[in-house]
N, C-alpha and C positions, 0 to 999 in steps of 0.2 A: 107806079107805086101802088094804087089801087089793085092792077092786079095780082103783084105781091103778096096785097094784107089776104085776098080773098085765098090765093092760094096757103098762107098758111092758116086761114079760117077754117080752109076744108081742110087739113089735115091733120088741125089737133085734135082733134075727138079721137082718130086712130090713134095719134102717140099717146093719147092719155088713155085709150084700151090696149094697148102694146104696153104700158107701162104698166098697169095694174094687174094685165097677165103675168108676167114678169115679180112682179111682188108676191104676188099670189102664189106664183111659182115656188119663189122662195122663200117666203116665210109663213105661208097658212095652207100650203099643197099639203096631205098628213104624207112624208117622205117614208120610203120604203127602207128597211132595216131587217140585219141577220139577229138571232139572238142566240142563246145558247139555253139547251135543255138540261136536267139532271140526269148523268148517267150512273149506271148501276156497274157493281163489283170493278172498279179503278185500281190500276194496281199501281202503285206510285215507287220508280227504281230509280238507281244510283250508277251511271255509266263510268264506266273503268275501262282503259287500253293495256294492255298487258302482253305477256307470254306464256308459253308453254316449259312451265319449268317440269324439273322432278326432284321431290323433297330429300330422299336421300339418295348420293351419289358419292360414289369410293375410285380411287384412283389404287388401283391393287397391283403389287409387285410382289417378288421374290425376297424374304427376310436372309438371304443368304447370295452371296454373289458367285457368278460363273457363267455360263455360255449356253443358251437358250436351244435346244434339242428338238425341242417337238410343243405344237402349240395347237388345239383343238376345239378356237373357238374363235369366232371372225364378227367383225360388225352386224349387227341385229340380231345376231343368236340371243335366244333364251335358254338362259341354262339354271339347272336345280342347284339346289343346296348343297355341298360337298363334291359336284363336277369338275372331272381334272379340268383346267385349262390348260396349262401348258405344264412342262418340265426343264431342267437344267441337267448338265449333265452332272450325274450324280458317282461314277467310278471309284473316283478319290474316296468319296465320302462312307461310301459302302465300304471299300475295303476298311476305314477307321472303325465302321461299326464293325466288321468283323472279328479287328485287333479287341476293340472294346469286347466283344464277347469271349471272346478266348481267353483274355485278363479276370473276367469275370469266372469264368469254368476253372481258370485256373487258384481262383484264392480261394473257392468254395472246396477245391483238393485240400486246401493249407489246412482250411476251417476243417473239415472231416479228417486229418493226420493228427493235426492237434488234439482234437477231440477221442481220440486212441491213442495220443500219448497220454494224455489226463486219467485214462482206464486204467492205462501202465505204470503207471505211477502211484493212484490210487492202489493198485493190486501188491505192490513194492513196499508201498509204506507199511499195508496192513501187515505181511509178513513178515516186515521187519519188527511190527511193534510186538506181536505175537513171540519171534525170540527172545529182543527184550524184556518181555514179561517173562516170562519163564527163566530167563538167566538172575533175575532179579529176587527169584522165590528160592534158586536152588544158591546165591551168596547168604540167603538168611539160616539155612540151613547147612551154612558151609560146607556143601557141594562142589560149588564152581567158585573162581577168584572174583576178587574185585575188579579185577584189569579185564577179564572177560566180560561183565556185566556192562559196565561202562562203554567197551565198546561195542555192545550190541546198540547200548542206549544211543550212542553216536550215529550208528548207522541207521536208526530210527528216525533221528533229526534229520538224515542227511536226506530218508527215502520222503518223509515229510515236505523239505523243502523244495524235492524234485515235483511235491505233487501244484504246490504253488506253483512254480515257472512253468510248470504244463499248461496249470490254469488261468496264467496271464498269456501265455502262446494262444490258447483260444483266443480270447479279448480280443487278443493283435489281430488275430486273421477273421475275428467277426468285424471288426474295423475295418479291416482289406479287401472284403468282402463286400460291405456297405459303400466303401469310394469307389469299388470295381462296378458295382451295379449304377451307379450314379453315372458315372464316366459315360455306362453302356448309354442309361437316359440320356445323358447329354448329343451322344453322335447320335442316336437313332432320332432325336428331335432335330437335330439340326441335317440329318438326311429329308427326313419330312417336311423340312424348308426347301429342298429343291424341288417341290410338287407345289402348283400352286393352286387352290381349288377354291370355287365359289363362295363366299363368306354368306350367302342368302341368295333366294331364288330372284333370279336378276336376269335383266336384259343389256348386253355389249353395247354400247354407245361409242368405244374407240379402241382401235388397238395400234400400241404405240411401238411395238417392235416385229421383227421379223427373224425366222431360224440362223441360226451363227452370229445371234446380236451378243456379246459381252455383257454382261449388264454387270450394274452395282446393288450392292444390298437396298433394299427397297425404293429402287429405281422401278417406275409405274409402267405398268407391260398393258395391262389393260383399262378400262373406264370402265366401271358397271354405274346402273340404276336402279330400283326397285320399283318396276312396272305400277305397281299398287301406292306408290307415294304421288305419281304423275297429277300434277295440277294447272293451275290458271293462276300466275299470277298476277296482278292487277296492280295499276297505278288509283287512287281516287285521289279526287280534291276534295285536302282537308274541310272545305268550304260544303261539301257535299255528304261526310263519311260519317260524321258525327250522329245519323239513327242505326249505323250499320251494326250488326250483331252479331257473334257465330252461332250459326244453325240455318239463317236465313236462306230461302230459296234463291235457287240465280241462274241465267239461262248465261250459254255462254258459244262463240258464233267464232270457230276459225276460221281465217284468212283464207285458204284454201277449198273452204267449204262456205262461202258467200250464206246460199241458200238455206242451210243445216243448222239448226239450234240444238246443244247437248244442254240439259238437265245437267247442274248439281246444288250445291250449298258451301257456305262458307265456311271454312275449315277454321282460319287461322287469321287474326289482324295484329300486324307486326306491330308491337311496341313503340317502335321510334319509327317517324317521319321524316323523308328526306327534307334536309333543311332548305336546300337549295330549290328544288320547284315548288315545295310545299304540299306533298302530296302522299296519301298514305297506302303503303304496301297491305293490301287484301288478297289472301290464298284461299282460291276456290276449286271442291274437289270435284271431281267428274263423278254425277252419279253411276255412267255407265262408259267406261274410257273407248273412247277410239282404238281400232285395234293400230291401226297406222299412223299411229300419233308423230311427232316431230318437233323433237325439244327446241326451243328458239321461235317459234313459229309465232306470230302474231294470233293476239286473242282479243276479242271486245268481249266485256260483262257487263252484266245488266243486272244488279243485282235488288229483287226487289224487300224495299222494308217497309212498305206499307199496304194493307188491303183496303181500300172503300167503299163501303158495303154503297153508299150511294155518294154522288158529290157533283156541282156546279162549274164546270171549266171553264174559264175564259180566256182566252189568246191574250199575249201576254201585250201585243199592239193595238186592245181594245181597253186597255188600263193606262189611265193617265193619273202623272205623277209618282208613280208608282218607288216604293223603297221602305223597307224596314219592316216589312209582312202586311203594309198598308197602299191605299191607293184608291181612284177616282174613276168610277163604271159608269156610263151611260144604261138606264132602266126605262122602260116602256111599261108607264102604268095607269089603266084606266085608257090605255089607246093615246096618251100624251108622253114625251120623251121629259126625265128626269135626269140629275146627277146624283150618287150615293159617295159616301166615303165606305169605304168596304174592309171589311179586316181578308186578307190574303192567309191561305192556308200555303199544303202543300206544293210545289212547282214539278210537273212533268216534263218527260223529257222532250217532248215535241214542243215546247214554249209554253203552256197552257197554265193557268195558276187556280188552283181552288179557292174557290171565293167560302171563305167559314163565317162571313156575317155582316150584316148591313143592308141586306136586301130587303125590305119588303115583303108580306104573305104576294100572292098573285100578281106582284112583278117579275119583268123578264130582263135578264140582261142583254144588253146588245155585242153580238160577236164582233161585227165589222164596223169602223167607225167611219162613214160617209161623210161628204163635204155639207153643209147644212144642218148639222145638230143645233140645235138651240133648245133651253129649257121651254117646257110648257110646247112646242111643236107636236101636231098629231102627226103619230106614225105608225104605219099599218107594217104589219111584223110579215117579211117578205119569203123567207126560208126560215127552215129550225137548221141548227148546226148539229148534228148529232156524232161528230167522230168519234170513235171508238179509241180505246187506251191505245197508246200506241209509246215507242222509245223516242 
């Protein structure tokens, strides 16, 4: 029993310096801590998953139907403005324009007869009216009868009214003349339907038929795009999209180009929101497009809408309580660890939150938060966090 007591006589002094190391340890040791510095020029963006659309796109056919002859553009051509693409066989149609112009040559004969009959009749009347005068002067003078006079005057009337029907036979045949050339317009447009040629300078995305295909009147022969509409388009959450603006800067990274960042800006923010994921369509244009682009293709955007000339980041697992632009920072001030309620700014896209207030002059906040915090604890500031903006 005795040597019991001595044995544990001699070994409490150690557990009672094993113990006070231990305390020591843990609550008066100044614990070692990360903090975060102010970094300069922070660009603060808006991530979007999207595609590679292109804004305007034409499904182009024949306004006239018949049997596909010759066709002279193939997927990924580019082709100018007014470039045949294809033809139909046009035979039929030519010979109608032909009738059409033969119709036409032929009423403009009618118009030029008529108009030399009008002469002739003109010339008819005057002669006639010319006797009549003169038969009229030698009855006062009782020279000539009355039965003579009268029928000169008749036949005056009659050359008179030949000059009218002449002069409605023109009318008719400027009439015939104006449906004949029409007619010709109508076949010669509707020959010019069986050409089918570029509506704008455009690149082939698809072509839907092949030589001896039948087609129907504006049945789609080929797909074009306008190289120069090609964009980004973007999914955002609503939750996210609300500082986005057109004009703003935006990098944008395809799928197939992992490593490659392309420059543009935002074109265009669609109106309405899909209702179902909640999320809002953003069109961004390529400041410099890819020549080898590929519509459907997976896009990430980045698009940024804020610059900060300077700002305080904190990881967003060094903020407690956090919610509502508010939350709870660990500060190291004077070399003792503190708690702040903090007002939260912007959110980055790597987790990081801009702390806009609450800090202290010559406090530090702490990035990582270790086992051992407690208020009033000394703590010797162990690293700077200095990462750079980053997505």
């Amino acid at each position: 029993m005795n040597r019991r007591r001595l044995l544990l006589l001699s070994i409490a002094p150690a557990l009672v310096i094993a113990a006070g190391a231990i305390a020591w340890a843990l609550f008066f040791r100044p614990i070692d801590v990360q903090v975060s510095q102010p970094e300069r020029d922070v660009m603060v963006q808006v991530f979007g998953l999207g595609t590679v659309e292109a804004r305007v796109t034409s499904k182009v056919g024949f306004k006239a139907s018949g049997v596909l002859v010759e066709l002279r553009a193939d997927v990924g051509d580019r082709v100018a403005k007014g470039a045949v693409l294809a033809r139909l066989d046009d035979r039929e149609q030519t010979a109608r324009v032909g009738r059409a112009t033969a119709a036409t040559e032929q009423a403009d004969a009618n118009l030029q007869r008529a108009m030399a009959n009008v002469q002739k009749a003109q010339a008819n009347y005057a002669n006639a009216k010319t006797i009549s005068e003169r038969r009229q002067k030698l009855v006062q003078s009782a020279t000539a009868s009355v039965e003579s006079a009268e029928t000169t005057k008749t036949a005056q009337d009659a050359a008179l009214a030949d000059v009218n029907l002449a002069a409605s036979d023109v009318a008719v045949a400027r009439a015939a003349i104006g449906d004949a050339k029409a007619q010709l317009q109508q076949e010669s447009a509707t020959l010019d339907f069986h050409t089918l040629a570029a509506p704008y300078d455009a690149m082939v995305t698809a072509r839907a038929k092949e030589l001896g295909s039948a087609l129907g009147a504006g049945e789609p022969v080929f797909t074009l795009i306008d190289p120069t509409s090609v964009w980004a388009l973007a999914f955002i959450d609503e939750s996210k999209s609300g500082e986005i603006a057109v004009g703003e800067v935006a990098e944008i990274v395809l799928r197939s180009r992992p490593n490659q960042q392309f420059s543009g800006q935002v074109a265009r923010i669609e109106p309405e929101s899909d209702r179902v994921n909640e999320e809002r369509r953003v069109a961004i244009a390529f400041d410099k497009l890819p020549a080898d682009f590929h519509l459907g293709e997976q896009a990430e955007a980045y698009i940024t809408t804020v610059r900060l000339a300077q700002a305080l980041l904190v990881p967003e697992a060094a903020i407690v309580g956090l919610g509502k632009n508010r939350g709870t920072v660990w500060t190291v001030e004077d070399g003792h660890l503190q708690q702040r309620d903090v007002t939260l700014g912007h959110r980055l896209l790597d987790g990081r939150y801009e702390i806009a207030g609450g800090v202290p002059d010559k406090a530090v906040v702490v990035a990582q938060l270790p086992n051992g915090l407690r208020a009033g604890r000394a703590a010797k500031i162990a690293e700077k966090i200095t990462q750079g903006p980053s997505r």
